[in-house]
Residue, then its C-alpha position, 0 to 999 in steps of 0.5 A: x783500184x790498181x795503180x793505173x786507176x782500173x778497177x782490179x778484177x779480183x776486187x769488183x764486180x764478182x760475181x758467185x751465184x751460179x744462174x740456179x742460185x740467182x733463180x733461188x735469190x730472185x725468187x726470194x725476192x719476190x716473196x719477201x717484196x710481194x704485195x697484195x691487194x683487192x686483185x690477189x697477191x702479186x710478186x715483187x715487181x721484175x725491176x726490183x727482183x732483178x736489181x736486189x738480186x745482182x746487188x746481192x750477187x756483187x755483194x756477196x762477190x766482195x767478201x771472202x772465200x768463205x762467206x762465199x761458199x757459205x752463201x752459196x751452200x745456204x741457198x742450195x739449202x733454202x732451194x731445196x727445203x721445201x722437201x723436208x718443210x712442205x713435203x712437197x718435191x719442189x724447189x723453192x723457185x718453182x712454187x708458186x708465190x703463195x705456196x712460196x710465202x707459206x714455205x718461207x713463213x714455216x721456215x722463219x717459224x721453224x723449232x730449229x733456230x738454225x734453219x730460221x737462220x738460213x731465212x734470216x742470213x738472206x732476209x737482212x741483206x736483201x732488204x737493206x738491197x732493196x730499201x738503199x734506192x727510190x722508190x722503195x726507199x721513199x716508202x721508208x720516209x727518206x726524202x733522197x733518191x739514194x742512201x749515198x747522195x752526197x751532202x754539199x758543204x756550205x762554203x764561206x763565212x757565217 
């Protein structure tokens, strides 16, 4: 905050990923949070894809110019790959879910370590994102609705 207590804008709520590379991140999302049951696989659920995609868009927004670029280059990557991993001329974003999760599957599984990586620099963040508030957080055990609710201070003597 700045000293009138405004939020500085070059500190919060930037945003870096063109609309092309949230569609990457959202797709991702959908893979990585798919669920499947007795009717067939089905993607994340659209409130979760968009929240875990804009956090990570503010997320990656706070850190430097680097890290920025970097995110940036690895998701143009990751949207493209599937040329060279599937040999099929899509983006990543417009295969469907289960050709989606093969691709995201040979890229984890890859010989290269470095293009498991590219899997792994996403995976990490995206799944911290999406577990951090309820309901998915209460799959993880977590009795609140938030990992940030505040703890109240017992007052007063023993």
């Amino acid at each position: 905050m700045n000293e009138g207590g405004s939020r500085d804008s070059r500190e919060w709520g930037r945003r870096v990923l063109s609309p092309a590379r949230r569609k990457t991140i959202y797709a991702l999302v959908e893979a990585l949070f798919a669920t499947e049951d007795e009717n067939g696989l089905a993607p994340a659920p659209q409130r979760l894809a968009e929240r875990v995609t804009d956090e990570f868009d503010l997320l990656i927004g706070a850190g430097s110019p680097d890290l920025r670029r970097g995110y940036r280059f690895i998701a143009w990557l990751i949207e493209w790959l599937p040329i060279v991993m599937m040999g099929v001329f899509s983006r990543a974003s417009r295969l469907p879910i289960a050709r989606r999760l093969t691709y995201l599957d040979r890229l984890e599984h890859a010989k290269i370590g470095l293009l498991a990586t590219l899997l792994v620099g996403f995976k990490l963040p995206l799944t911290f994102i999406a577990f951090e508030q309820a309901p998915e957080l209460h799959a993880t055990g977590f009795d609140r609705q938030t990992i940030a609710t505040p703890r109240r201070l017992r007052t007063g003597t023993r």
